[in-house]
C-alpha positions in Angstrom: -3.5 22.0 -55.2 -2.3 20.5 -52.1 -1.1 17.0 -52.0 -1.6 14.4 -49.7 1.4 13.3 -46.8 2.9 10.2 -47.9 1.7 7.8 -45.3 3.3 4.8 -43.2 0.8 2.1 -45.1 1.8 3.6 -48.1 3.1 1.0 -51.0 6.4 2.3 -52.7 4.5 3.3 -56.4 2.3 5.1 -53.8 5.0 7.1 -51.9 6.9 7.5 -55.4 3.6 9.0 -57.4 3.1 11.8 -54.1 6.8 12.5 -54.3 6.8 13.0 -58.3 3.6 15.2 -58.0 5.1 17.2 -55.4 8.0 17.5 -58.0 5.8 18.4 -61.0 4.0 21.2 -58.5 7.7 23.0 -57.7 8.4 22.9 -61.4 4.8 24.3 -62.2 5.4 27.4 -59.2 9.2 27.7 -60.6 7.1 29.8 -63.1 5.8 32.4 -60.7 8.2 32.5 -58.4 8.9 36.4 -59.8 5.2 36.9 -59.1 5.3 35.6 -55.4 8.4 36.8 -54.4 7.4 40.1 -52.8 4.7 38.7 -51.5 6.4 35.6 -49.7 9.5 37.3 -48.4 8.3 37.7 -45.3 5.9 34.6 -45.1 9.2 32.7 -46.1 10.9 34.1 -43.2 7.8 33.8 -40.4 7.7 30.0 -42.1 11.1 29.3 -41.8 11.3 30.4 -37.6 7.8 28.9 -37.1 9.2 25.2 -38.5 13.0 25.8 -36.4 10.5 25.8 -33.5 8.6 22.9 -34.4 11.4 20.8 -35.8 12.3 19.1 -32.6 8.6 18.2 -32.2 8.5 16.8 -35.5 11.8 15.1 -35.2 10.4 12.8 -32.1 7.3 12.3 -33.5 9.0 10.4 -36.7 11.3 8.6 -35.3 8.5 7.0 -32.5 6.6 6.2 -35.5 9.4 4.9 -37.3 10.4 2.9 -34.5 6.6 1.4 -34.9 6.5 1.0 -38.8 6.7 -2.2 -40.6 9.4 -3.3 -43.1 7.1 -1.8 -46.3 6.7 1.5 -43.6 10.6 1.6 -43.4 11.4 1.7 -47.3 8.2 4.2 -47.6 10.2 6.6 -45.2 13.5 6.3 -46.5 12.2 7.5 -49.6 10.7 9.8 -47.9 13.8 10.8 -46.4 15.4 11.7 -50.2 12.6 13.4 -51.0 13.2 15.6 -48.4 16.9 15.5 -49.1 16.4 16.6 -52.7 13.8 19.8 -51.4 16.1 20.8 -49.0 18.7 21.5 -52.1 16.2 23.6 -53.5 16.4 25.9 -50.4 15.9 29.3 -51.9 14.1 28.4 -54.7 10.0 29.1 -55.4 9.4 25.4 -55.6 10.5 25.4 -51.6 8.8 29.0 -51.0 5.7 27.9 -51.8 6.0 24.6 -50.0 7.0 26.4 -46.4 4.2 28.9 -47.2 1.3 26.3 -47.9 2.7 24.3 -44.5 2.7 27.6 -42.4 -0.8 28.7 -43.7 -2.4 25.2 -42.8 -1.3 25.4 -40.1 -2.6 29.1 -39.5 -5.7 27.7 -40.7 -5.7 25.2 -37.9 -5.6 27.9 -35.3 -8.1 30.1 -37.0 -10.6 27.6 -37.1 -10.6 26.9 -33.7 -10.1 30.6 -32.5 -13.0 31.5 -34.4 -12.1 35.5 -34.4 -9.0 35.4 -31.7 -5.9 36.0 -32.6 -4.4 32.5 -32.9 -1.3 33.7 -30.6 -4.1 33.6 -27.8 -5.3 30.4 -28.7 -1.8 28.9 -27.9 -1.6 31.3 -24.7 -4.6 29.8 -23.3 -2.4 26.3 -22.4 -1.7 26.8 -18.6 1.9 25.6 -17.2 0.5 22.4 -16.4 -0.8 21.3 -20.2 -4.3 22.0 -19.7 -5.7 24.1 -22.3 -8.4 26.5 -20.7 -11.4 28.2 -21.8 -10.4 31.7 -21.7 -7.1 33.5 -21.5 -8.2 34.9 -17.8 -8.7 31.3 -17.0 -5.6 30.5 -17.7 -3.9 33.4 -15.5 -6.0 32.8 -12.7 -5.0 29.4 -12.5 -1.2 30.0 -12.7 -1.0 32.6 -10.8 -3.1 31.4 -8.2 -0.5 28.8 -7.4 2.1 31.6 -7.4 3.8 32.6 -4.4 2.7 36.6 -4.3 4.4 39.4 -2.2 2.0 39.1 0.2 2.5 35.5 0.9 6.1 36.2 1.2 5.9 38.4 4.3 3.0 35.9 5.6 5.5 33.3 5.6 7.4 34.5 8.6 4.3 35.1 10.9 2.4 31.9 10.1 1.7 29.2 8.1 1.7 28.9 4.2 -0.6 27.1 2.0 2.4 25.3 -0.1 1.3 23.2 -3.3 3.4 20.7 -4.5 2.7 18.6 -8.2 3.1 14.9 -8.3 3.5 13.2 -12.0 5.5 11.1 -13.7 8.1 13.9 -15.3 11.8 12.4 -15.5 10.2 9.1 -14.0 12.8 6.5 -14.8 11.2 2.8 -14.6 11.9 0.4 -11.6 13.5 3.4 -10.0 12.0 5.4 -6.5 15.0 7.9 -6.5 14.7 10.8 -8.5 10.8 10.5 -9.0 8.8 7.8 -6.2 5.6 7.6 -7.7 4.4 4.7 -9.9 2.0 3.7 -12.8 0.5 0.0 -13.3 -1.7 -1.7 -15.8 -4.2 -4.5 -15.5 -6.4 -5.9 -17.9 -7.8 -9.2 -16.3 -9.5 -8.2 -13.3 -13.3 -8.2 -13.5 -13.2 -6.3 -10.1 -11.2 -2.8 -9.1 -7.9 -4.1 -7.9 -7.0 -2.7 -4.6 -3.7 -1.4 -4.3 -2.2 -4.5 -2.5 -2.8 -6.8 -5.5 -0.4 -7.9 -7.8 0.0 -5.2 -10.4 1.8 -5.0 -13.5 4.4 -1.4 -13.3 4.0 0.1 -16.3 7.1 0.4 -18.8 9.8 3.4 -19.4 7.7 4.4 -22.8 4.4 4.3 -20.8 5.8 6.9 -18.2 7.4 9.0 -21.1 3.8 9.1 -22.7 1.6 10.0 -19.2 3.7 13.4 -18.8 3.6 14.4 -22.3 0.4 15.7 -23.1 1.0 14.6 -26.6 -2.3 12.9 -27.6 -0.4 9.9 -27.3 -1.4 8.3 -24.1 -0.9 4.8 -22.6 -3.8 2.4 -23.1 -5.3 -0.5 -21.8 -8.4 -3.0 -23.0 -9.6 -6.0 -23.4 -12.9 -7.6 -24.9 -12.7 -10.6 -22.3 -17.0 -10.5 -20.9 -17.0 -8.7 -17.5 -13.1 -7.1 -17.3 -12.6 -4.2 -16.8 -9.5 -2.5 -17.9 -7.7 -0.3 -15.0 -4.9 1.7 -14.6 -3.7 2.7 -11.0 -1.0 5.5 -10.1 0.4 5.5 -6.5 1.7 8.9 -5.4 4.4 9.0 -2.7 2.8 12.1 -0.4 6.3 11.8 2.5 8.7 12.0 -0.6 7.1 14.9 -2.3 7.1 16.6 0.8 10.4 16.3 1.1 11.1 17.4 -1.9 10.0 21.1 -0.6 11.4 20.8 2.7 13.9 18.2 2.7 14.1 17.8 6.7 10.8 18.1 8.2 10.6 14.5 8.4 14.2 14.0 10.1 14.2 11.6 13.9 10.4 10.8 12.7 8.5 7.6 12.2 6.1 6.5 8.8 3.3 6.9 11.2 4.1 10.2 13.1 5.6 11.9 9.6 2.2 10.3 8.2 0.2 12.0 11.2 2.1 15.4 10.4 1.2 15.6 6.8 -2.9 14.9 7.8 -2.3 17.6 10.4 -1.1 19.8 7.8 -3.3 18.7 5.1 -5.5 21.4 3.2 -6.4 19.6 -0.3 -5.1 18.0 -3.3 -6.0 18.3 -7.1 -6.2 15.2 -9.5 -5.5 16.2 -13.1 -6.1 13.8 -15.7 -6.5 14.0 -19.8 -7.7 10.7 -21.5 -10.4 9.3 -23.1 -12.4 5.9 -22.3 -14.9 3.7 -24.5 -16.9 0.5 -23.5 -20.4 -1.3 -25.2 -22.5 1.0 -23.2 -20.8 4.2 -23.0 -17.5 6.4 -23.2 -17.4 7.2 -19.7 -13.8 7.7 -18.1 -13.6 7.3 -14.3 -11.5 7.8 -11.6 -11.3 7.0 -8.0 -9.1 7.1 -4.7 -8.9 4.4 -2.4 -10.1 4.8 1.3 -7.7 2.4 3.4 -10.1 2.6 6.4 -12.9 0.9 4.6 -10.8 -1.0 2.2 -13.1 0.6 -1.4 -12.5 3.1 -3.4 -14.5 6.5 -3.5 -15.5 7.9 -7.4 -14.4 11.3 -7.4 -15.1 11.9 -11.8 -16.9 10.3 -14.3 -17.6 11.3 -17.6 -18.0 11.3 -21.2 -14.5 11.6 -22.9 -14.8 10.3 -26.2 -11.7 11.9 -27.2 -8.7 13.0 -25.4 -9.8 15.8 -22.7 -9.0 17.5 -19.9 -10.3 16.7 -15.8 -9.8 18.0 -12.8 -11.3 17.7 -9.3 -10.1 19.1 -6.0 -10.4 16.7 -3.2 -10.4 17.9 0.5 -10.6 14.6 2.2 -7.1 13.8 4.2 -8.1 10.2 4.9 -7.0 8.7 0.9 -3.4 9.6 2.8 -2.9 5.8 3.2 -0.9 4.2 5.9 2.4 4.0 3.8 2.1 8.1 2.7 0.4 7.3 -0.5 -2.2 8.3 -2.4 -3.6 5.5 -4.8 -5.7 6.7 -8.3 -7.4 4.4 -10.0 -8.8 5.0 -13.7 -10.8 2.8 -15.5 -13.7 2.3 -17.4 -17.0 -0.1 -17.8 -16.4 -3.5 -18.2 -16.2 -5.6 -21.9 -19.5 -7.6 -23.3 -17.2 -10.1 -24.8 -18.2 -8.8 -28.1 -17.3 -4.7 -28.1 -14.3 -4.2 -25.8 -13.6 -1.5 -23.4 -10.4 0.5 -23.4 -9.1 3.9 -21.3 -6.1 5.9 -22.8 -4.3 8.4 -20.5 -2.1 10.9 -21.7 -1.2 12.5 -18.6 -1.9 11.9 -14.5 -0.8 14.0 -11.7 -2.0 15.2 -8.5 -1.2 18.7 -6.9 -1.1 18.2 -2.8 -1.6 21.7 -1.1 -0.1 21.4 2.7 -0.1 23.9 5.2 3.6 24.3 6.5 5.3 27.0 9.1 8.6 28.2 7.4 10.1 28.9 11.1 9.3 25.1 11.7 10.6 24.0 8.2 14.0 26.2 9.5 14.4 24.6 12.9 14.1 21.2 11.4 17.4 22.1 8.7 19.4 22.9 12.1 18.3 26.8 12.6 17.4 27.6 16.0 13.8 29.2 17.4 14.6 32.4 19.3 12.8 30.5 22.4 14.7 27.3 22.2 18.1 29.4 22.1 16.8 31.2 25.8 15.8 27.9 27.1 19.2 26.3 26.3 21.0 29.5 27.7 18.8 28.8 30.9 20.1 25.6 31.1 23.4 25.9 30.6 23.3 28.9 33.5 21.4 26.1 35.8 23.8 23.5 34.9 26.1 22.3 37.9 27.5 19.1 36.7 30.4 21.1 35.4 29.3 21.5 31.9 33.1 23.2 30.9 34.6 19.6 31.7 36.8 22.0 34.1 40.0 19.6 35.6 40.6 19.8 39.3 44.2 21.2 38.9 42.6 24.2 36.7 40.8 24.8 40.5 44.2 24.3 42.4 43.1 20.2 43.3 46.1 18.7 41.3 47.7 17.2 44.4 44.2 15.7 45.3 44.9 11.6 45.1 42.3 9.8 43.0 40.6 6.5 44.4 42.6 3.5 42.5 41.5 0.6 40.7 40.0 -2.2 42.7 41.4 -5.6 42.5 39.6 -8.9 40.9 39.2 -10.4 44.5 38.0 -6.7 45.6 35.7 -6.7 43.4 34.1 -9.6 43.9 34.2 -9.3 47.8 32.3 -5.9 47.3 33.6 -4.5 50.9 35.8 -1.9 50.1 34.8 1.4 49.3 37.8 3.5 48.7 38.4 1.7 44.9 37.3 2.3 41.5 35.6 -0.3 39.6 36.9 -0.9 35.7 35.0 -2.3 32.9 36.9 -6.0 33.7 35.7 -5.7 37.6 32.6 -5.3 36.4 32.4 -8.0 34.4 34.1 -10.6 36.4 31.7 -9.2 39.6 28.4 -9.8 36.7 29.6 -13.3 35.7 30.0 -14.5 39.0 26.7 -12.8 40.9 24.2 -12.5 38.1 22.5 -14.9 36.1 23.1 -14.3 32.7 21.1 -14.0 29.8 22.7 -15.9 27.2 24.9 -19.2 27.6 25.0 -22.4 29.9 25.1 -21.4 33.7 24.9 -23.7 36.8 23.1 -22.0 39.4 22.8 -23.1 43.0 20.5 -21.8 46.1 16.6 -21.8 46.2 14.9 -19.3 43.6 11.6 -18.7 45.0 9.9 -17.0 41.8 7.2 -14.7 42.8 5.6 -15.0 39.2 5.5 -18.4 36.9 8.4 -18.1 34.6 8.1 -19.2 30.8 10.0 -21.0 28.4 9.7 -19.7 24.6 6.7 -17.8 25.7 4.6 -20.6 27.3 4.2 -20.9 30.9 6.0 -23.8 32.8 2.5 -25.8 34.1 2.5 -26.6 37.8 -0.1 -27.9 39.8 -1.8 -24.3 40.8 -1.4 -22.3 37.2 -2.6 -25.5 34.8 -5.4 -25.1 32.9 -8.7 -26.6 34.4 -12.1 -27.6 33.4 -14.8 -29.0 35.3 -18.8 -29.6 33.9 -21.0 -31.4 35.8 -23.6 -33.5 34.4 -27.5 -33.2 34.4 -29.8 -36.5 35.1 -31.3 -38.3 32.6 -33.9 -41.0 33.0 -35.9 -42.7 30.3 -34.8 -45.7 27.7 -31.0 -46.8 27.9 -29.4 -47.6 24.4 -26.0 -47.5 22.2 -25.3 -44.1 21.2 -27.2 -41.6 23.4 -25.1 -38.7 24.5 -24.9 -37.9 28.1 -26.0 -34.0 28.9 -23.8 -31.5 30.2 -25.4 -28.3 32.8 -24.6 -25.6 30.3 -22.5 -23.5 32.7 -18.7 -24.0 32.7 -16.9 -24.5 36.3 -13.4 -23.0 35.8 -10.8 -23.6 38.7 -7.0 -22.4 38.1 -7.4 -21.0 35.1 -4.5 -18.8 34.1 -6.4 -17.9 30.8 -9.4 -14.8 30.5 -11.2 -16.3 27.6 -13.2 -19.7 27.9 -10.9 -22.9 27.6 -13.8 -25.2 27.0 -17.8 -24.2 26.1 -21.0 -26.3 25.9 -23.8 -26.3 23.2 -26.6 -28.4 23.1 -25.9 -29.6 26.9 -24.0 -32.4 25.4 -21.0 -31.1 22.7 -18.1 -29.8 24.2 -16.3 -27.4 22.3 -12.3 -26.4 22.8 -11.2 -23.4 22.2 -7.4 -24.0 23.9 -5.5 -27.0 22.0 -3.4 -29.1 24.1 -2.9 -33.1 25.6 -5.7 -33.1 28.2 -6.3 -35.7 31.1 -10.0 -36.8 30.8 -12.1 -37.7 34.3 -15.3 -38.8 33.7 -17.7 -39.8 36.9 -21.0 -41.1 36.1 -24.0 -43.3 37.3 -26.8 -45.8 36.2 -29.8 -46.6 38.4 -31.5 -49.9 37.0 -31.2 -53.4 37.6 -28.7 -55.5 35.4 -28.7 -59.2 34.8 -25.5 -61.2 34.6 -25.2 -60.8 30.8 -25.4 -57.3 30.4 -23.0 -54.1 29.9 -23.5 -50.8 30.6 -20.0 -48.3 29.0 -19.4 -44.3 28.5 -17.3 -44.0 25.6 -15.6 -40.8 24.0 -16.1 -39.7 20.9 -14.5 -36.9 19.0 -16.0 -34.7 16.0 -18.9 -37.4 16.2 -16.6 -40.7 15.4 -17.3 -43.6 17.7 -14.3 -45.3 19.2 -12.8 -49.0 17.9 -11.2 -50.2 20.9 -11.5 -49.8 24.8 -8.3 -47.3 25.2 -10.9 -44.2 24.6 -13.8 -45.8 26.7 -13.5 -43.7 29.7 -16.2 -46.1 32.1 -18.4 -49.2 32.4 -19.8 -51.7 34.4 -21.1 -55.2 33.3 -23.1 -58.0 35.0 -25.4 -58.3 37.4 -26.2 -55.0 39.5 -28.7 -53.4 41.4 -30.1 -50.0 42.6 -27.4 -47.0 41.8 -24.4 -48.1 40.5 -21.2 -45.2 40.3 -18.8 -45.7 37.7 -15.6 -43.5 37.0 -12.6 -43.5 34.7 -9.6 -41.4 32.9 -7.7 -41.3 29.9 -5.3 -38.8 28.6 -5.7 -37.6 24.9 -5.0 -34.8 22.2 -7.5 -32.2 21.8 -7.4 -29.4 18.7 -9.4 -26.0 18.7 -12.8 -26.4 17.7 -12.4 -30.0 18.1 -16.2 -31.5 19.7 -16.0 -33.6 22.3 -18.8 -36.1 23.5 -19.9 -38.9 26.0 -21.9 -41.9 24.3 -23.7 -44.9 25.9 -22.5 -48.2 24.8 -24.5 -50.8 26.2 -26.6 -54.2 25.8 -29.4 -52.6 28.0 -33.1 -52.1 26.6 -35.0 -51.4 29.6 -36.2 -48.2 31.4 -33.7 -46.6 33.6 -34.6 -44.5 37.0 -32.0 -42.1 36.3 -28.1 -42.2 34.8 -25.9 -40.1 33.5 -22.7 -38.0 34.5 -21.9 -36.9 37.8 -18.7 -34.6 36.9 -16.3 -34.5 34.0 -12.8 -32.9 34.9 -10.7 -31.9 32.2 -7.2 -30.5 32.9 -4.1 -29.7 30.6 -1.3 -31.7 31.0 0.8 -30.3 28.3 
C-alpha cells in the first residue's frame, strides 16, 4: 500500500514510523522482485529519466521549504535526508524498483486524470512559452506562433512597418536595481483606497520577484483583516526601456516627452497576463486595473472569480495608460476586509506584452545606417557647398606668397579704426571688458542709459512713478443714522490707472470689503465727507480695519473731524501699511454722533504700492 510523505509538522516518532514502514514494504517487495523484474525493466528505466528531469525542480522546492521549516521541521528532514541516503544504497534492488515505479505511476495518474482520454504528453504540450496552460493543443500553437515572426513578415519588414511585440515581467529582476530589468513590483496593505502610483509604496523583495516569474503555484501575497483595507499590489512597467531593448537607438538625441510621443504614435496594443487567486468576506474576486494619468483613476480592465491559482489575460488597445514617465502602472487587488474575515490576493506571475508598430529602415538609420534619400541629399550638398568644404590651403591654389592680415594691437583693438588687423581671443576680451556691460561681477558704469523697457531686479520690476501699481474706488453716498462701526460703501467697479498687472490687484464685494489679490506695503488715501451739524463735544473718525479687527490706536485711523461744524464738512487722510493676499480691507465710523445725517461717506480711496 502506499505510504504517506513524511511531512514538515511531522514529530520525530512520526517521521521515524513512515521511514520504518517504508523499510518493512522494500523487505516485503524484496520477495517478488523475480516476479517484477521483467515487467519493471523498462518502467525502471522511463522512472529513472522522468525523476533526472524533475530532480532540479524538486531540489529547489526543498530547500525553499527547508529554509521555511522550524527547528522540529529541521530534524524531521535530516532524517529524512538518511532515509533517503540508506534507499539510494539500495539502487538496483526491488525494494528501490518498486519505489520509482509507484512514484512514476502517481504521477502518470496525475496526468491521466486530468487528460481524461489524451495522451498525458499533450496535456503537458498544451503550456504555451509564456506559462499559461491552454485549453486545447491548437490553442496553444496559435498563440505562439501568432507572436512568431513568419516569412512573410520578414520580407514585409523592408517595405513597411512591423507589428513588433515585446514581453515585460520580472524575469532576472534583481531588487533595487533598474539595469538589467526596469520594471518594478510593490505591496501595500494599509490603504483603504487604490493607491495611485505617486504614493509611497513599499518595492517588493528579491524572493517576491523570484516568485511572480515562476509560475510555480507559489505566488507573492498580500492581506490584511484591518475593516475597510484593501490589500494591493502595483507593477510599473518601463515601456522606453523595453523598447529599447528591441531597438536600442531609436530613442538616441530624443527627449522623455518626444520618445514618449513616438511610442503612442507607434502604439498598436498591449496584453496583461496575470495568474493569481484573490479571497475577501464577500467574494473571491481578483481584479486588475491601469491607471489613466489624464484623469488621475484607474480603469478595471478584469475581474473575476479565482479561487485558486488561474490564468487572465486581456488585450488593451488604449495608448493613453502610456504615462508621462513611459510607464505603464498595474494595479491588482481585491475587496476590502470586514475586520472580521480578511482579504488577501496571491500572484504568481505578472507581465504585460506591448505590441508597437516600428519601420526597420527607421530602426537602421537611427543605429548610424544611412536612407538612400538622405545619402543624395547630402551628395547635393556637398556639390552646392562653396565654403570650401576640402579645407583646401591657398598655396595648394598657388596663393602662398599672399600676406595674411596680422594681429591687431591692445590699443587697436580698443580704438576699433583699423581695418587691415585680425582680432584674437585677448582683443576681444579686453575690447568686451571695456565697451560692454557685463553680466556677472562689480562694474562702474558712466553716461545716461535711457532704458526703453523697465528693468528688474531678481525678477521684480524696479517701481517708478508711471509703472507702480494703482488702485482707485470711489465711494457711494450714504445718508441715514451715524454710529460706531458702520462700514462706508464702495461703487463696485474698480478704477485701475498704471497698472502694469492683467489680473485685478484689488476687488470689491458687498460695496464695502476690499479684497487683495497682489500682496505688498501699500500707501492708503482716504477722502471722505459728513453733512450734519456737530456740537462742540462731538467726533466724527474713519478708521481701517483689516480681516474685521477694529484698530487700538490713532496710527491706523485714516480721517476725522471733531467739534463744532456745520453743513458739509470734507475730511481726508493717509497711512502706509502691509497688505497680504486675500487680506479684507474696510472703512468704519468711529464717532460720538447719534443724529440723522444728510449724506456722508467716501469721496475716493486711492491705494498705490509702494514696495
Amino acid at each position: 500500500m502506499a505510504i504517506e510523505h513524511i511531512k514538515e509538522t511531522d514529530t520525530l516518532n512520526q517521521g521515524r514510523q513512515k521511514i520504518n514502514e517504508i523499510m518493512d514494504q522494500s523487505n516485503q517487495s524484496a520477495q517478488k522482485v523475480d516476479d517484477y523484474s521483467r515487467t519493471l525493466e523498462q518502467g525502471i528505466r522511463d522512472a529513472k529519466q522522468i525523476a533526472a528531469d524533475a530532480g532540479d525542480d524538486a531540489k529547489q522546492i526543498a530547500q525553499n521549504a527547508g529554509a521555511e521549516a522550524n527547528v522540529k521541521a529541521d530534524q524531521a528532514v535530516a532524517d529524512s535526508k538518511t532515509a533517503v541516503e540508506t534507499a539510494n544504497r539500495a539502487v538496483g534492488t526491488a525494494n528501490q524498483n518498486k519505489q520509482e515505479f509507484d512514484t512514476l505511476r502517481n504521477e502518470f495518474d496525475e496526468l491521466v486524470a486530468e487528460s481524461g482520454d489524451s495522451n498525458p504528453e499533450i496535456v503537458q504540450a498544451r503550456t504555451d512559452t509564456e506559462g499559461i496552460k491552454q485549453p486545447t493543443l491548437q490553442a496553444r500553437l496559435t498563440r505562439d506562433f501568432g507572436n512568431r515572426l513568419t516569412t512573410a513578415d520578414a520580407i514585409k519588414m523592408f517595405s513597411c512597418s512591423v507589428n513588433t511585440p515585446k514581453m515585460m515581467d520580472f524575469s532576472s529582476k534583481t531588487a533595487g536595481n533598474l539595469a538589467t530589468n526596469p520594471h518594478q513590483g510593490y505591496s501595500d496593505y494599509t490603504a483603504t483606497t487604490l493607491k495611485k502610483p505617486a504614493a509611497a509604496w513599499n518595492e517588493v523583495n528579491q524572493d517576491a520577484y523570484n516568485k511572480l516569474v515562476a509560475r510555480d503555484d507559489s505566488g507573492v501575497s498580500t492581506g490584511s483583516t484591518q475593516n475597510g483595507v484593501i490589500p494591493q499590489q502595483l507593477f510599473k512597467f518601463d515601456v522606453i526601456k523595453a523598447i529599447e531593448q528591441i531597438a536600442p537607438t531609436v530613442f538616441s538625441g530624443k527627449s522623455l516627452e518626444e520618445s514618449i510621443q513616438l511610442i503612442k504614435n507607434n502604439f498598436v496594443s498591449f496584453t496583461l497576463a496575470l495568474r493569481g487567486k484573490a479571497t475577501s468576506p464577500n467574494n473571491k474576486n481578483l481584479k486588475a486595473a491601469t491607471y489613466l494619468e489624464s484623469t488621475d483613476s484607474y480603469s478595471t480592465q478584469l475581474q473575476s472569480s479565482a479561487q485558486e491559482y488561474t490564468d487572465f489575460t486581456t488585450e488593451i488597445n488604449d495608448r493613453n495608460f502610456i504615462d508621462s514617465k513611459g510607464k505603464i502602472n498595474v494595479l491588482v487587488y481585491s475587496d476590502s476586509s470586514n475586520g472580521v474575515t480578511s482579504s488577501n490576493i496571491d500572484i504568481d506571475y505578472v507581465g504585460v506584452q506591448i505590441v508597437v508598430s516600428l519601420n526597420p529602415l527607421d530602426v537602421l538609420e537611427s543605429s548610424g545606417f544611412a536612407k538612400s534619400e538622405n545619402v543624395t541629399n547630402q551628395l547635393k550638398q556637398h556639390t552646392d557647398d562653396k565654403n570650401n568644404p576640402h579645407s583646401v590651403t591657398k598655396s595648394q591654389v598657388g596663393l602662398g606668397s599672399v600676406p595674411n592680415y596680422g594681429a591687431a594691437t591692445d590699443a587697436e583693438a580698443l580704438l576699433g579704426t583699423v581695418n587691415n588687423k585680425m582680432m584674437t581671443p585677448k582683443n576681444v576680451k579686453d575690447v568686451l571688458d571695456a565697451k560692454t556691460v557685463l553680466i556677472e561681477g562689480d562694474q562702474e558704469i558712466s553716461g545716461l542709459k535711457n532704458f526703453l523697457t523697465t528693468p528688474k531686479v531678481n525678477d521684480n520690476l524696479i517701481l517708478t512713478e508711471n509703472n507702480c501699481l494703482v488702485t482707485v474706488l470711489q465711494g457711494i453716498r450714504m445718508k441715514g443714522t451715524v454710529e460706531s462701526g458702520t462700514k462706508i460703501k464702495f461703487n463696485n467697479k474698480v478704477l485701475s490707472a498704471n497698472s502694469i498687472k492683467s489680473e485685478p490687484i484689488f476687488s470689491i464685494q458687498n460695496e464695502t470689503d476690499i479684497i487683495c489679490h497682489n500682496p505688498g506695503i501699500y500707501l492708503l488715501q482716504l477722502s471722505a465727507f459728513i453733512q450734519m451739524d456737530l456740537a462742540s463735544n462731538n467726533y466724527f473718525y474713519l478708521d481701517l480695519a483689516i480681516n474685521g479687527g477694529s484698530p487700538k490706536d490713532t496710527d491706523e485711523r485714516l480721517a476725522g473731524i471733531g467739534g463744532q461744524h456745520t453743513l458739509r464738512n470734507e475730511i481726508s487722510g493717509s497711512t502706509i501699511v502691509k497688505i497680504n493676499s486675500n487680506d479684507v480691507i474696510t472703512i468704519k465710523t468711529n464717532t460720538n454722533l447719534k443724529g440723522s445725517a444728510t449724506s456722508f461717506g467716501a469721496m475716493t480711496f486711492r491705494i498705490q504700492e509702494v514696495s
